[in-house]
C-alpha positions in Angstrom: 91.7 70.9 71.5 90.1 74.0 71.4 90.7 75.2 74.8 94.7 75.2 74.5 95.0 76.5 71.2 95.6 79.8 72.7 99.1 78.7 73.5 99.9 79.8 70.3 100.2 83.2 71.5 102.2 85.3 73.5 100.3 87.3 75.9 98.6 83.7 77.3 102.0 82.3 77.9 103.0 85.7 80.0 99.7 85.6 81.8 100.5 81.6 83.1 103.8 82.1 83.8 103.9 86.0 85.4 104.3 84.4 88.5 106.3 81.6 88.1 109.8 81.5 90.3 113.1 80.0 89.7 114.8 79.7 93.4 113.3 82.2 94.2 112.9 85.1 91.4 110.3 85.7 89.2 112.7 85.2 85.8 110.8 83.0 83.5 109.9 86.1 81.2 113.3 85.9 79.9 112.2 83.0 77.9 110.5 84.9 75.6 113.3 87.2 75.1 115.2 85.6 72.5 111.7 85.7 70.1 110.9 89.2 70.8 114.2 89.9 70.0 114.0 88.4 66.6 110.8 89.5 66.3 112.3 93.4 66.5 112.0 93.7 62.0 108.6 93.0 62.1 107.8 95.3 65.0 109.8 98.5 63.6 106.7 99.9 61.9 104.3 99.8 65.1 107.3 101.3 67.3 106.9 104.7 65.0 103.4 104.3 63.8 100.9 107.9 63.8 99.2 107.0 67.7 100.4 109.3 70.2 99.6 106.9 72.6 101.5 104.2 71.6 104.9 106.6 71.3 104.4 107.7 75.1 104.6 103.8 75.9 107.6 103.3 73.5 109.9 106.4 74.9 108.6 105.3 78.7 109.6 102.1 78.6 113.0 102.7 77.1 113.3 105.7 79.7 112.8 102.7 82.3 115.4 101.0 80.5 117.8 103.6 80.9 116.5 103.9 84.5 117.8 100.7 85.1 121.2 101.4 83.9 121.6 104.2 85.9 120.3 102.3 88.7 123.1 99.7 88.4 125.5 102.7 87.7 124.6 104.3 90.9 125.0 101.6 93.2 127.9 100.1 91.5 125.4 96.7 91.0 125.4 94.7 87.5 122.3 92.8 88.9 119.7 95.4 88.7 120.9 96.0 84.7 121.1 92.1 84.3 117.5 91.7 85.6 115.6 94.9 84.9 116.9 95.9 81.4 115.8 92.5 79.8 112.3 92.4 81.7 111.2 96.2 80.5 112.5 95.4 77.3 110.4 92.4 77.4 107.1 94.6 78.7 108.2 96.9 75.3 108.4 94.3 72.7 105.5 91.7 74.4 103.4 95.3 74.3 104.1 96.2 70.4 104.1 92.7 69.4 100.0 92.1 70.8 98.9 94.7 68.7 101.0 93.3 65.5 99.3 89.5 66.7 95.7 91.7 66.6 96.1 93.1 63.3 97.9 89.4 62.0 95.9 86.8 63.2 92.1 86.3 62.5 91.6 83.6 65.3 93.4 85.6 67.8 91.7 88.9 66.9 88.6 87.2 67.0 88.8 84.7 69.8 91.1 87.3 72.1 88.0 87.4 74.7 88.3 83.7 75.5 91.8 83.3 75.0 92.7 85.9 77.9 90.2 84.0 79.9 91.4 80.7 79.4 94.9 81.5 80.1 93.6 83.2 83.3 91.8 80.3 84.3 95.2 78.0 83.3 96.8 80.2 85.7 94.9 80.1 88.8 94.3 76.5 88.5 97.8 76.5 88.5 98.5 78.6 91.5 95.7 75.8 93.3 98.0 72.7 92.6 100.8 74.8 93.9 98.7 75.7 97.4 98.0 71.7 97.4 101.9 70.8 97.0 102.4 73.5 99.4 100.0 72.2 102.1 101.8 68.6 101.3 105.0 68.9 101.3 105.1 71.9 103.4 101.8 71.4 105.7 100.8 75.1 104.8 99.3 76.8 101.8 102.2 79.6 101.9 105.3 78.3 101.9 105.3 78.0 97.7 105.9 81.7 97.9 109.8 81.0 98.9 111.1 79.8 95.9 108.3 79.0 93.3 105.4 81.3 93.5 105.0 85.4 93.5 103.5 86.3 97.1 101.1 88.5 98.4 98.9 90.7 96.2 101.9 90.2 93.4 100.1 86.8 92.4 96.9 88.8 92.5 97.3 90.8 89.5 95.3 88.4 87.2 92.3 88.7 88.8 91.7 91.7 87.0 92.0 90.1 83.7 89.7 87.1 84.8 86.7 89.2 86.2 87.0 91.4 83.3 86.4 88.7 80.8 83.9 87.7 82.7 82.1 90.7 82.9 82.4 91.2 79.1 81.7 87.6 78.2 78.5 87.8 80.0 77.2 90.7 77.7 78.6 88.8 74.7 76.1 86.4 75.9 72.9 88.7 76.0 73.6 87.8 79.5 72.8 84.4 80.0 74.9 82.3 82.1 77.0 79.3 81.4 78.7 76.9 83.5 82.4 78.0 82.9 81.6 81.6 84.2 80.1 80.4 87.6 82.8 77.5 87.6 85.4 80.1 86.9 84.2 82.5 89.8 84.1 79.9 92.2 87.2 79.0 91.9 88.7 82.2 91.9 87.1 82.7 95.2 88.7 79.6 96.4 91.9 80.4 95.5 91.5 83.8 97.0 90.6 82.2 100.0 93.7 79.7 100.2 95.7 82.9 100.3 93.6 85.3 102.3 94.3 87.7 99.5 93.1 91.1 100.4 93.5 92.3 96.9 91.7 89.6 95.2 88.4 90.2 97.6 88.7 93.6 96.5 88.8 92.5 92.5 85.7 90.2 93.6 83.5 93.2 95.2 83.9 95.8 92.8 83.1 93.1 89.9 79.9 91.9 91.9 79.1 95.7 92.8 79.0 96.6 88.7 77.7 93.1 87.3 74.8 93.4 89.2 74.2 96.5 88.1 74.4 95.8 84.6 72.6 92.6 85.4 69.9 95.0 86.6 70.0 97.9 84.0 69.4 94.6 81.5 66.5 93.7 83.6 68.0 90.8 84.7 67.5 90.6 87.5 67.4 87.0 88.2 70.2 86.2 87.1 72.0 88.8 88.7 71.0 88.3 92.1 72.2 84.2 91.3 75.6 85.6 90.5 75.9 87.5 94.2 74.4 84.9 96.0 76.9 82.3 94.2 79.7 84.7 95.5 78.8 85.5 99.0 78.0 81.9 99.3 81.3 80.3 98.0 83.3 82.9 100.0 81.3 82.1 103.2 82.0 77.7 102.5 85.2 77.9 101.2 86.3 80.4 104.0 85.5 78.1 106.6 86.6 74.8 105.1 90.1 76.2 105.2 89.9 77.4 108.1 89.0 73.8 109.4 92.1 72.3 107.6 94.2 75.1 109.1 93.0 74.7 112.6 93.0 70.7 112.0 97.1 70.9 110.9 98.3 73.9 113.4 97.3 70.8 115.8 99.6 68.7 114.6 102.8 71.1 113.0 104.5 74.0 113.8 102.2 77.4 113.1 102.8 77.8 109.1 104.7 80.2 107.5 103.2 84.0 107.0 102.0 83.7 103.3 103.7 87.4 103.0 107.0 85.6 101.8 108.8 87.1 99.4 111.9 87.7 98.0 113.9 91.2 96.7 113.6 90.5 93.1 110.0 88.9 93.0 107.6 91.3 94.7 107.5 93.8 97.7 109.3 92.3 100.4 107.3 93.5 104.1 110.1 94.9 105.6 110.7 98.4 106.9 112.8 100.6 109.1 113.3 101.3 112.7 115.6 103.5 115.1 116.0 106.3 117.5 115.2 109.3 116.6 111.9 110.2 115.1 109.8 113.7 114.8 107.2 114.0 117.1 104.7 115.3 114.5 105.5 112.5 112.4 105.0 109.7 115.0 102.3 111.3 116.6 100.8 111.6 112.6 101.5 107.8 111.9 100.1 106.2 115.3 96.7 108.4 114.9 96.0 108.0 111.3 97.6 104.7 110.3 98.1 101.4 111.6 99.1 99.7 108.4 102.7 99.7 107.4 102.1 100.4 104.2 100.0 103.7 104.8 103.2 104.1 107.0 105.5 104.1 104.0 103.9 106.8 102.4 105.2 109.1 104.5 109.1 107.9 104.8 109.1 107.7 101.4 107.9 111.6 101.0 110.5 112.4 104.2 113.4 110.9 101.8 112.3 112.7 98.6 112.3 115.7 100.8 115.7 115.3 101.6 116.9 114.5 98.3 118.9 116.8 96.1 117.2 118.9 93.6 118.3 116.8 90.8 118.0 113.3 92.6 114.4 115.0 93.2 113.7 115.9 89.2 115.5 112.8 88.1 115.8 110.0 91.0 119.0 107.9 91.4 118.3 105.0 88.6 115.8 102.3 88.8 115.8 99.5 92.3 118.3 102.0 94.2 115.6 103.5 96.9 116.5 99.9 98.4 119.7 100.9 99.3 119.3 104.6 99.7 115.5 104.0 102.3 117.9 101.8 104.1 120.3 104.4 105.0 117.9 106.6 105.6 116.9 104.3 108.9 117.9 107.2 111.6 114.3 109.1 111.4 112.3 106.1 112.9 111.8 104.8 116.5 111.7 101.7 118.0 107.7 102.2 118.4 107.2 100.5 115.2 108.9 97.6 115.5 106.3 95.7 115.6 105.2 96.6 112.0 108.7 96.9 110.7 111.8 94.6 110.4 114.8 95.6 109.5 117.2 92.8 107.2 120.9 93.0 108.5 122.2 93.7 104.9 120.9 97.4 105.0 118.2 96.4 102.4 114.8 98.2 102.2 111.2 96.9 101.0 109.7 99.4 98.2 106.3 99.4 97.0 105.8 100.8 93.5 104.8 104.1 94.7 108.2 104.7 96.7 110.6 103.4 93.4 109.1 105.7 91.0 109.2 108.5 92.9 112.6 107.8 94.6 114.0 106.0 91.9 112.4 107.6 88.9 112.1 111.4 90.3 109.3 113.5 89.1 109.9 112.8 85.6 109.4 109.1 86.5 106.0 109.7 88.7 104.7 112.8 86.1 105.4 109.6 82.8 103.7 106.8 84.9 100.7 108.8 85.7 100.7 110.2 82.3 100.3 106.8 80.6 97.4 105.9 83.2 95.5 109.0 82.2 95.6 107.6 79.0 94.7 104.9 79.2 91.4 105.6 81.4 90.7 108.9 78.4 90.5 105.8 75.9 88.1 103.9 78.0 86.2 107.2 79.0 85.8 108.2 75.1 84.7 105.0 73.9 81.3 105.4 72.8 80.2 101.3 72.8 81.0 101.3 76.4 77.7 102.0 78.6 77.9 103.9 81.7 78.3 101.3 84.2 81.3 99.3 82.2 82.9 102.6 82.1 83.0 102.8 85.8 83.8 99.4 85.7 86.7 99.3 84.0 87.8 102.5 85.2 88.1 101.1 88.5 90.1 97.7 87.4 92.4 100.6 86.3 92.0 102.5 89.3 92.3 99.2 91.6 95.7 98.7 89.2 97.1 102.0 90.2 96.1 101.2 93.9 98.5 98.4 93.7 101.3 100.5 93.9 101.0 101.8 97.1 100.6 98.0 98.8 103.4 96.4 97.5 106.0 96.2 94.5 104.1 95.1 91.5 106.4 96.2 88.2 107.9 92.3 89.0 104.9 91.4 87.3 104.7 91.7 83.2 101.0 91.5 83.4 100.8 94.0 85.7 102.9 96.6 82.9 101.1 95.5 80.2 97.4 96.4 82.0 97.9 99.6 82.5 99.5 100.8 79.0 97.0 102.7 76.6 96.5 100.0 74.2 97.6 96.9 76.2 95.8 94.0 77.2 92.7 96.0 78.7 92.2 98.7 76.4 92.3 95.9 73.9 89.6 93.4 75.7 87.2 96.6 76.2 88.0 97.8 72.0 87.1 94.1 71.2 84.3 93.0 73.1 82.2 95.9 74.8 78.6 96.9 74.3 75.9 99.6 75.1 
């Protein structure tokens, strides 16, 4: 059958199982470990090939490699080597090995728009039937998240990929729209619902906001306006038929589960730090400004750095230690937030994305990161088949991307790594299949 013949590649199988857990951790990518590995001969000539681009991703990935070791070095834990070693090494090799599939496979190269889309769709029907054994089994929507599902806006990551297709299938199309793209939207937005994801309303607006602008520049403006109205509607229904099966269990069970459960190797865990002692200008700063713990974290993460050696600054203390090292740093927060922050008895901090790199990474590991997003968004801004509005379009997927470090702890996910690299998997869809 036509649709699942894009099994036969890899990126599709990462896409579908990015958020799969076993007990817990998000570990399936070490399936495809053994192949990349044996794949390594045939990849030898695009690890040291002319594109300056593709060198930056090949020395930062193997710098996060080494990160990890020195992580597990530092804190005198084999785990953090035994899990993150294998899973950048995975990002490297699952990177280098698309663009060999591009230049090696006619159907792939060809057929890569519908491919990413069908795996995206394969994966969030998938994350449904796990919200329906959820509500069964568990008489909530959430409670997958313990042990067999990424949580929070980790899951969340594939929206990008789906909306993007989307987007650039409906220009392959002149425009005209078929039943699998409004089928596909709808239940997205379903699925969004289920898990009153934040991150995956935001993906929805910003792709409404720029289709209906192409939609508009194309003088289509029918169709355009069908496409919003679809959207607002299906949010609107779907938000308050689970709101009705919600209200209709609480009745019966006990209240369900926060559907922020996570665990320390899968995604972000919500927790944070109290005590105290705290700085006047730094609570009086946080209670104004911020009521969001994860505006909040921005700030202890910059106190720590600023209290970090010069070379722990330049350098960081090795990859999945600021975990430990946040945790000790407990003593400059008060009591007044404990009712955004928990504290686990093992002395073990939450980090989001933004707090590892630059805690974990140092400078060198912030400066490389942001490096490799510049660019990628220089590729997209210096394509010239890319009208104006897609390149504000994709530009903010990108953008949206980068915003996900600062809300939770999204390097778990492969998909995630393999967005935001120069020539990964959305510099390749927009190379592909873009138009003026």
């Amino acid at each position: 059958m036509m649709f699942f013949k894009f099994l036969n590649s890899l990126i599709p199988l990462l896409i579908i199982t990015s958020s799969i857990k076993i007990n817990g951790y998000v570990s399936l990518f070490l399936i495809f470990l053994p192949f990349l590995i044996k794949e390594i001969k045939t990849l030898k000539n695009y690890f040291f090939q002319p594109s300056l681009e593709n060198k930056f991703v090949f020395i930062y990935l193997l710098f996060l490699i080494a990160q990890s070791f020195i992580g597990s070095y530092y804190l005198k834990d084999i785990r953090i080597i035994i899990f993150w070693a294998p899973y950048f090494l995975v990002c490297l090799l699952a990177y280098f090995y698309n663009l060999k599939t591009i230049d090696d496979k006619k159907f792939y190269r060809k057929n890569i728009l519908n491919i990413i889309n069908n795996s995206c769709i394969v994966y969030f029907a998938l994350y449904f039937l796990l919200n329906l054994f959820s509500l069964l089994y568990y008489g909530n929507f959430y409670q997958i998240q313990e042990l067999w599902w990424m949580g929070g806006s980790g899951a969340f990551h594939i929206s990008s990929l789906l909306l993007i297709t989307n987007y650039l299938n409906a220009q392959k199309e002149n425009y005209k729209i078929n039943i699998k793209y409004f089928g596909s939207l709808v239940f997205f937005i379903i699925v969004v619902n289920i898990n009153n994801s934040r991150l995956g309303i935001l993906y929805l607006f910003v792709f409404a906001f720029f289709t209906l602008l192409d939609f508009l520049k194309k003088k289509r403006i029918l169709n355009g306006l069908l496409i919003i109205s679809i959207i607002l509607s299906t949010l609107y229904l779907s938000n308050s038929l689970i709101n009705k099966i919600e209200s209709s269990l609480s009745k019966h069970i006990e209240t369900p589960l926060s559907n922020n459960i996570e665990t320390p190797l899968s995604n972000n865990i919500e927790t944070s730090l109290s005590s105290d002692i705290v700085k006047n200008s730094f609570k009086k700063k946080v209670k104004k400004h911020f009521s969001d713990r994860r505006y909040t974290e921005i700030f202890i993460a910059l106190d720590k750095f600023k209290a970090n050696s010069l070379k722990e600054k330049i350098f960081g203390t090795g990859w999945y230690t600021s975990r430990i090292t946040l945790a000790s740093f407990q003593d400059k927060y008060t009591d007044a937030y404990s009712d955004r922050f928990s504290l686990y008895g093992s002395g073990i901090y939450s980090i989001n994305g933004f707090q590892g790199l630059l805690l974990d990474t140092g400078l060198i590991g912030i400066c490389f990161t942001f490096l490799i997003y510049s660019s990628t968004l220089k590729i997209i801004l210096t394509q010239k088949q890319i009208n104006k509005i897609s390149k504000f379009f994709f530009t903010s997927m990108l953008l949206i991307n980068l915003f996900c470090l600062f809300i939770g702890y999204p390097f778990v996910n492969t998909i995630f790594v393999l967005f935001y690299l120069p020539h990964g998997i959305l510099n390749t869809l927009i190379s592909k299949n873009t138009s003026k």
